[in-house]
N, CA and C of each residue as an Amber inpcrd file, in Angstrom:
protein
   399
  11.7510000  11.4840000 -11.6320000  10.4420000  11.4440000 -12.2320000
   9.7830000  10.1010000 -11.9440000   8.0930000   9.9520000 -11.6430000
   7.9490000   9.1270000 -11.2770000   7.5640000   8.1780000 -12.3100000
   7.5070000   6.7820000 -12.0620000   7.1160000   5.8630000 -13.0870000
   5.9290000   6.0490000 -13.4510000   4.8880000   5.7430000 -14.8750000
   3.6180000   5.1040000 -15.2840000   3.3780000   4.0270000 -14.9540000
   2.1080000   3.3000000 -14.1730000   1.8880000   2.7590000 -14.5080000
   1.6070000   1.7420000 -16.1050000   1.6300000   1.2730000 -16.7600000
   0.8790000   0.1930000 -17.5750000  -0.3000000   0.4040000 -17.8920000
  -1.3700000   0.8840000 -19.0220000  -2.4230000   1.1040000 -18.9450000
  -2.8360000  -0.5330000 -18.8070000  -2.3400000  -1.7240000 -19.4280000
  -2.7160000  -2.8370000 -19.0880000  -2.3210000  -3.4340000 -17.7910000
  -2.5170000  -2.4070000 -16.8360000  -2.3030000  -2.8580000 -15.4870000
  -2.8950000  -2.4580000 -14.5120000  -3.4930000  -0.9700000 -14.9780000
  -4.3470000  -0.1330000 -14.2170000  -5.1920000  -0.8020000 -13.6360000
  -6.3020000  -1.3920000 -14.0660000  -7.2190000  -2.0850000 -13.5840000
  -6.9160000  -2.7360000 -12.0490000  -5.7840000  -3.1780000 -11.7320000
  -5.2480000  -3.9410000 -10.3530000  -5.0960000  -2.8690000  -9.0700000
  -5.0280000  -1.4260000  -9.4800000  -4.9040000  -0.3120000  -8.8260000
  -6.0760000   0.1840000  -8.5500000  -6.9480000   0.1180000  -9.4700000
  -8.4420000   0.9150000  -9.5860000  -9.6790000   0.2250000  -9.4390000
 -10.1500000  -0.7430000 -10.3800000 -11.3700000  -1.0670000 -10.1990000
 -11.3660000  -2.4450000  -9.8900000 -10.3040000  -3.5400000  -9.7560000
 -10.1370000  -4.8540000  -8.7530000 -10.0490000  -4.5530000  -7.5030000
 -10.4150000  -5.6450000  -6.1680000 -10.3720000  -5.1000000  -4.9710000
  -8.8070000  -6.3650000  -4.6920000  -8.2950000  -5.7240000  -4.7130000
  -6.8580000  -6.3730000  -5.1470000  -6.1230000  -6.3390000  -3.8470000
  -4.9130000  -7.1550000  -3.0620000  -4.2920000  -6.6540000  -1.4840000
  -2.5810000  -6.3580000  -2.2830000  -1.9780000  -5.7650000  -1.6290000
  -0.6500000  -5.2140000  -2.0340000   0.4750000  -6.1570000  -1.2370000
   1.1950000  -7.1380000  -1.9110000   2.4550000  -7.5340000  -0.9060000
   3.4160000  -6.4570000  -0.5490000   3.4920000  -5.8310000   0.5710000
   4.6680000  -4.6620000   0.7310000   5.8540000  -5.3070000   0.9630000
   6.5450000  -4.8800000   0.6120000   7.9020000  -5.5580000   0.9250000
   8.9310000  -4.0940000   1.9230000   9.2000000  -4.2530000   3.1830000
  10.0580000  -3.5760000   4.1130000  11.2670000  -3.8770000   4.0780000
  11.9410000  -2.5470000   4.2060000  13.8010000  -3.1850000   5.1060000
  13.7260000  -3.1340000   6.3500000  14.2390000  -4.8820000   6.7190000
  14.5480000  -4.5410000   8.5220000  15.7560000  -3.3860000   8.6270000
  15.7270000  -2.8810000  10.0060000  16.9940000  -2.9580000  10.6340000
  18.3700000  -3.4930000  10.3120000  18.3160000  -4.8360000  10.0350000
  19.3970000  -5.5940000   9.5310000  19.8160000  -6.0000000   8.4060000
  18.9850000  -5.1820000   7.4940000  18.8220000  -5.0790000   5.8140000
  17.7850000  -6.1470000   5.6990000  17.2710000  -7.3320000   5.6690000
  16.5490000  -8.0830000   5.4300000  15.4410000  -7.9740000   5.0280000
  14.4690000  -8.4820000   4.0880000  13.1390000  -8.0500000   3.8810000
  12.2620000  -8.5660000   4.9720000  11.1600000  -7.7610000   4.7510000
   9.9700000  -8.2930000   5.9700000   8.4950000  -7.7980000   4.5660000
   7.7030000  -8.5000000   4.6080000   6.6240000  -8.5680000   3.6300000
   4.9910000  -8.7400000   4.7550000   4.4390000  -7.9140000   4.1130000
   3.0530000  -8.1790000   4.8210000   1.8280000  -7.3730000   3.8990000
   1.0690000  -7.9940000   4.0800000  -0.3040000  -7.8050000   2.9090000
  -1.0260000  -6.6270000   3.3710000  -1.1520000  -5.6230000   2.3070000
  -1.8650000  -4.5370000   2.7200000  -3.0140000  -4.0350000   1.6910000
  -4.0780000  -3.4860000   2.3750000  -5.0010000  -2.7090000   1.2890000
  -4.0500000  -1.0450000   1.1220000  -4.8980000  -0.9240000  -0.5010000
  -3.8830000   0.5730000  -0.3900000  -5.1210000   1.3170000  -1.6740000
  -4.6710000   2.0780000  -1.6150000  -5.6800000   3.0490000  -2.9770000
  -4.6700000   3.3470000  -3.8180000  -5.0900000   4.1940000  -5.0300000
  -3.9940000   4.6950000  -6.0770000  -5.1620000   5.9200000  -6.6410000
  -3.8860000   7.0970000  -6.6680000  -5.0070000   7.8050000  -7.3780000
  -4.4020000   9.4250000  -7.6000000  -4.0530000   9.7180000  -9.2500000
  -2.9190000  10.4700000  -9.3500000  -1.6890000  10.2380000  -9.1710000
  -1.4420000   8.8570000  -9.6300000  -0.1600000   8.6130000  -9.7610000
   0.3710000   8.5940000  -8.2770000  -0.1730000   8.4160000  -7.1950000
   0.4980000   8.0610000  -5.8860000  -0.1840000   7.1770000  -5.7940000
   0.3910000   5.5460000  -4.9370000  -0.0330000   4.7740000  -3.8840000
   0.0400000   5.0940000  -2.8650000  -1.4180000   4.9850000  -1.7910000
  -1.3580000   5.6530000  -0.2690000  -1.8440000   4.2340000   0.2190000
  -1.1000000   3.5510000   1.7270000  -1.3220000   2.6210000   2.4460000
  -1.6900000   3.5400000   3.9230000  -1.8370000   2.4380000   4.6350000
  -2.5880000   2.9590000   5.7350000  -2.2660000   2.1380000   7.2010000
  -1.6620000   2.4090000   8.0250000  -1.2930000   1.2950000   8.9100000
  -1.4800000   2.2500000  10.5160000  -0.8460000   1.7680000  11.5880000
  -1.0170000   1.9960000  12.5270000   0.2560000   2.6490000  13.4520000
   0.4190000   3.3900000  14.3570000   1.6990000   3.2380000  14.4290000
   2.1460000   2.5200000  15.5240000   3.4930000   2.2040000  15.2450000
   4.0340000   1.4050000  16.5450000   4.3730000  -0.2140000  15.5230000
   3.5910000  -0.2240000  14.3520000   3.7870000  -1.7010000  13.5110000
   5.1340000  -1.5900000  13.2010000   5.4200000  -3.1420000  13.1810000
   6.6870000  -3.1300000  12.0780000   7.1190000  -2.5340000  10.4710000
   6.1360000  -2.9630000  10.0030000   6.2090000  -1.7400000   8.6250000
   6.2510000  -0.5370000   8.6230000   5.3780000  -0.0400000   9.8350000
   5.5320000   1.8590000   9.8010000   7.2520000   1.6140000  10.5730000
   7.7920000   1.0780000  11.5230000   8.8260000   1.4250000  12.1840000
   9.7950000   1.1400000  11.1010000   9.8780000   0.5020000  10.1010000
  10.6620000   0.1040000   8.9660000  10.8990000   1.6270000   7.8440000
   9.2600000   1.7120000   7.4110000   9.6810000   2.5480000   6.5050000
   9.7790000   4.0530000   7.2380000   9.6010000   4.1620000   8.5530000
  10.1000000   5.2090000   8.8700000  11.9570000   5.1300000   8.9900000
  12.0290000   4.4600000   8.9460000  13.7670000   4.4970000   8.8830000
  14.7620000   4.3740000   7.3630000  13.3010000   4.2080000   6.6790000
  13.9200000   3.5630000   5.3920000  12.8810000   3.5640000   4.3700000
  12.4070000   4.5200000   3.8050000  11.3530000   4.6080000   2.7510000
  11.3580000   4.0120000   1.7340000  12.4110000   3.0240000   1.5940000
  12.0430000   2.4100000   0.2270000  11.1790000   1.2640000   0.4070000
  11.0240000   0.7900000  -0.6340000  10.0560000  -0.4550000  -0.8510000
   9.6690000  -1.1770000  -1.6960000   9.3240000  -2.2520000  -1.8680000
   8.2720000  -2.7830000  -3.2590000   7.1510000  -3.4970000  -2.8140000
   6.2870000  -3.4730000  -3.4150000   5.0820000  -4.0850000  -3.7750000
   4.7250000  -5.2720000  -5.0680000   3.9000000  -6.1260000  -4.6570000
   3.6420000  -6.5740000  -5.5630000   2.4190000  -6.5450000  -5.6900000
   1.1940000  -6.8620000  -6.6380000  -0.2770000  -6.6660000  -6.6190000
  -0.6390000  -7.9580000  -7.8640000  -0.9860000  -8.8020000  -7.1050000
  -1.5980000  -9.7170000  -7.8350000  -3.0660000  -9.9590000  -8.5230000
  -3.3430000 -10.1880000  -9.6930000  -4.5370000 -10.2840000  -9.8590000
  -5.8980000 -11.0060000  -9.4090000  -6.5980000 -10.6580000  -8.2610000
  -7.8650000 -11.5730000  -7.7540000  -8.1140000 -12.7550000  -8.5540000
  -8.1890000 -12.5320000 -10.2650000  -8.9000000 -13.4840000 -10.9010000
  -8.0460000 -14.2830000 -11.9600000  -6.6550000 -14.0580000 -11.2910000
  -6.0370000 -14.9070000 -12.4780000  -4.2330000 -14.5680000 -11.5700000
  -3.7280000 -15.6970000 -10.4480000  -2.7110000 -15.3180000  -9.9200000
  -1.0970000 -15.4930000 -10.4840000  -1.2180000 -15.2350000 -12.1220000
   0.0260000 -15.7410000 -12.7570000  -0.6200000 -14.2450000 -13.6670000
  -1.3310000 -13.0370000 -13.0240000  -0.9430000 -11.7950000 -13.7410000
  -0.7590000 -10.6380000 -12.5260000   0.4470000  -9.9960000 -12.9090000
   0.6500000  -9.1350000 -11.1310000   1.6240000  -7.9400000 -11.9080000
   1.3830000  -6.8470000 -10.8110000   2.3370000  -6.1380000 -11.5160000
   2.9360000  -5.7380000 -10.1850000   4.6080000  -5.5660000 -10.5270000
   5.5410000  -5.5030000  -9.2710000   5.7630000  -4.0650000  -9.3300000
   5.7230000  -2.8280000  -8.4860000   6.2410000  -1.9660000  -8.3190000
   7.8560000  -1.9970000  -7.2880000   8.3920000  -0.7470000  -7.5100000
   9.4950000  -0.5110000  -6.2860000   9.2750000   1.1940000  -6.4050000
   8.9640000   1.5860000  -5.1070000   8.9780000   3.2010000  -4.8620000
   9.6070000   3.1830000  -3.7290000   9.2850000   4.8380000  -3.3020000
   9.7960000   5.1870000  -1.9760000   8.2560000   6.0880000  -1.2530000
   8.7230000   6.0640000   0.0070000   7.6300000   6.7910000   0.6730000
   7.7530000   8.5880000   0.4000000   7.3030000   9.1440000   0.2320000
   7.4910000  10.7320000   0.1010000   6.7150000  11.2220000   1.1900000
   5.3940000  11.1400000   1.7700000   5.1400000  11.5660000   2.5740000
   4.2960000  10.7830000   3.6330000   4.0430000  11.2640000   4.9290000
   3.4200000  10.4060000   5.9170000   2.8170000  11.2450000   6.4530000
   1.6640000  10.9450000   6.9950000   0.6620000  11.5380000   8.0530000
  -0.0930000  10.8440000   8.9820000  -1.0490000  11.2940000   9.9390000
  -1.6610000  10.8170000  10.7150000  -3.1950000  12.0140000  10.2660000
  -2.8760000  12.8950000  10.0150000  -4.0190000  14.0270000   9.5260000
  -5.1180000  13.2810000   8.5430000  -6.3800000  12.7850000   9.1190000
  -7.1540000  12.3480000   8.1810000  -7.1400000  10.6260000   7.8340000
  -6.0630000  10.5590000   8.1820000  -5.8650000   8.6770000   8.4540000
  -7.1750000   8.0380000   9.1970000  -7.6860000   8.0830000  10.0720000
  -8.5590000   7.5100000  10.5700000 -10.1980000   7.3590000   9.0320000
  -9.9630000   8.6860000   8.6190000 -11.2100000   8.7370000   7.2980000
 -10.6820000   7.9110000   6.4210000  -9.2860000   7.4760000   6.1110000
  -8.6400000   7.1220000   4.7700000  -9.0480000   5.3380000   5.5600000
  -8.4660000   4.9080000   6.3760000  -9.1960000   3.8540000   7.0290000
 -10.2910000   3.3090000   7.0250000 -11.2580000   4.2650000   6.8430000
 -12.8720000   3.9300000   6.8090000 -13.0690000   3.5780000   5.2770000
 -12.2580000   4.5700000   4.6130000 -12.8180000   4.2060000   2.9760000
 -12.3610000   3.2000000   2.5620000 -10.5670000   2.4170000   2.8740000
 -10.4020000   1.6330000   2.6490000 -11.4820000   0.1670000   3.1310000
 -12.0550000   0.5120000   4.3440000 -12.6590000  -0.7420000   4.8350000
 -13.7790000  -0.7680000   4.0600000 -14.7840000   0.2940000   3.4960000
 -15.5610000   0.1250000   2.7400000 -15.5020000  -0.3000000   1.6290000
 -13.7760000  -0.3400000   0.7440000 -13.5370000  -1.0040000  -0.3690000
 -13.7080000  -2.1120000  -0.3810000 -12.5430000  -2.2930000   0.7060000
 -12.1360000  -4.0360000   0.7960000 -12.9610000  -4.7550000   1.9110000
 -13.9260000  -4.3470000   2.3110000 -15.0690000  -4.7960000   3.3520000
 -16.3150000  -4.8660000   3.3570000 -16.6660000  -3.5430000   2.3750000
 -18.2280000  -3.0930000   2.1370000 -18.9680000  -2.6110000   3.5070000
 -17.6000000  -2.0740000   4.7430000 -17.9900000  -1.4560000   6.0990000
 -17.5250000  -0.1560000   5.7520000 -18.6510000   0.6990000   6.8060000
 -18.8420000   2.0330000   6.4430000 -17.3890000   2.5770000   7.2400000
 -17.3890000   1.6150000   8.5840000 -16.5150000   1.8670000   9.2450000
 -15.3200000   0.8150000   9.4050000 -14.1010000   1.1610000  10.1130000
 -13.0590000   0.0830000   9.8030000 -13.0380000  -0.4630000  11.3990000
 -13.8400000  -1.7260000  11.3560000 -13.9610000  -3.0590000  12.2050000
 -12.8060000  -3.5710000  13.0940000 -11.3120000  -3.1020000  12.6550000
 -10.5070000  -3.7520000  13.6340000  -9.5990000  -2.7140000  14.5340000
 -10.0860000  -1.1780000  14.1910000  -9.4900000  -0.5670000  15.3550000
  -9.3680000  -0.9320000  16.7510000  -7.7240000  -0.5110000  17.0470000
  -7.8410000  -0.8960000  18.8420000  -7.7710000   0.1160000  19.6450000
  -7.8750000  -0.1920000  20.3600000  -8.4520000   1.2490000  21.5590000
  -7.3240000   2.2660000  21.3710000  -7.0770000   3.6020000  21.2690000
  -5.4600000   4.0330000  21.8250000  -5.1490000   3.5630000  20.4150000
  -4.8420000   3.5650000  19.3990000  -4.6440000   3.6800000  18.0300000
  -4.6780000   4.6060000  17.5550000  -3.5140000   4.8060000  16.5360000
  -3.2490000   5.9560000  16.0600000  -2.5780000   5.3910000  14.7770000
  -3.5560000   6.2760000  13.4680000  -3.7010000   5.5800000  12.5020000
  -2.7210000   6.6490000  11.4230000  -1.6580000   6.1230000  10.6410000
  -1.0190000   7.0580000   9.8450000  -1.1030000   6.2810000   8.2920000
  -1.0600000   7.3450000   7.3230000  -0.8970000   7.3850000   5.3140000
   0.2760000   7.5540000   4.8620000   0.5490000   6.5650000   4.4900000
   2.0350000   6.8920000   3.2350000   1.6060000   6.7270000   2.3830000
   2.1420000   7.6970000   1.7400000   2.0500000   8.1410000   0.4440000
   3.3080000   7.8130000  -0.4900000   3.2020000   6.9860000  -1.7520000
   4.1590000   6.3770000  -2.2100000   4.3310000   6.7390000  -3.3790000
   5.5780000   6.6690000  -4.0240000   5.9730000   7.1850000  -5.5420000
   6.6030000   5.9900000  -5.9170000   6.4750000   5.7080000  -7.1480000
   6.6340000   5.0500000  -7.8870000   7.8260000   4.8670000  -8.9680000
   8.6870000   4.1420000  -8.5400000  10.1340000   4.2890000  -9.1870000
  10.2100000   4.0000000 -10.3430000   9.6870000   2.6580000 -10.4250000
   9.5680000   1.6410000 -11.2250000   8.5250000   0.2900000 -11.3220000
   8.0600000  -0.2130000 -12.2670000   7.4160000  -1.1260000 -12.6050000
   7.1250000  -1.8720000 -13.5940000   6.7300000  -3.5370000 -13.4550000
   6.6410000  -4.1630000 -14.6470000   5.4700000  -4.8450000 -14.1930000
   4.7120000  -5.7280000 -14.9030000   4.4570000  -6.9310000 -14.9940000
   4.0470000  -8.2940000 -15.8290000   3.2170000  -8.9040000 -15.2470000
   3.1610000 -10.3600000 -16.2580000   2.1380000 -10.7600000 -16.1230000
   1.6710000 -10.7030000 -17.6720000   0.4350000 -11.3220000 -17.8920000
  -0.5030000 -10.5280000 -18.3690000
């Protein structure tokens, strides 16, 4: 069953334009971390990346993960998740791309596509979570 969010946390998911620390397993067990925009909505987190990255080649081998999400306006309040990936696509990724850039950009369209890109959604569940502040 998946975790609740925190109603005193929601806000960092929904109406802050907030970036997500993902946290990956290498290959060699080790973490690898890199900053991502993501949405929430119905109790799933969906990120959005490219393929061929290190994070998609990670959590395709290994769906687990954590996140952390810090607050824009106050960086000593964050709430840490740990989920797993449940599902992935490329179906519609390129639209989920655009909306994210319009969140976190105020562009209709998303500005750093590269040529020959191919854009995939994970979709994330939620194991567990806390946070502070």
């Amino acid at each position: 069953m998946a975790a609740q969010i925190p109603a005193k946390y929601l806000d960092l998911l929904t109406d802050k334009v907030a970036f997500a620390e993902l946290a990956t397993v290498m290959p060699d067990g080790s973490p690898q971390v890199t900053p991502v925009w993501f949405e929430y909505e119905d109790g799933v987190i969906r990120i959005n990346s490219a393929l061929g990255r290190r994070k998609v080649r990670n959590l395709d081998a290994n769906p687990k993960l954590a996140m952390a999400i810090v607050d824009p306006a106050n960086p000593y309040r964050y709430l840490q998740i740990r989920g797993h990936v449940t599902r992935s696509t490329t179906e519609g990724a390129d639209a989920h791309i655009d909306a994210l850039a319009k969140r976190y950009l105020g562009q209709d369209k998303y500005p750093f596509r590269q040529p020959g890109e191919v854009r995939i959604i994970y979709e994330i569940a939620i194991d567990s979570c806390h946070g502070n502040g």
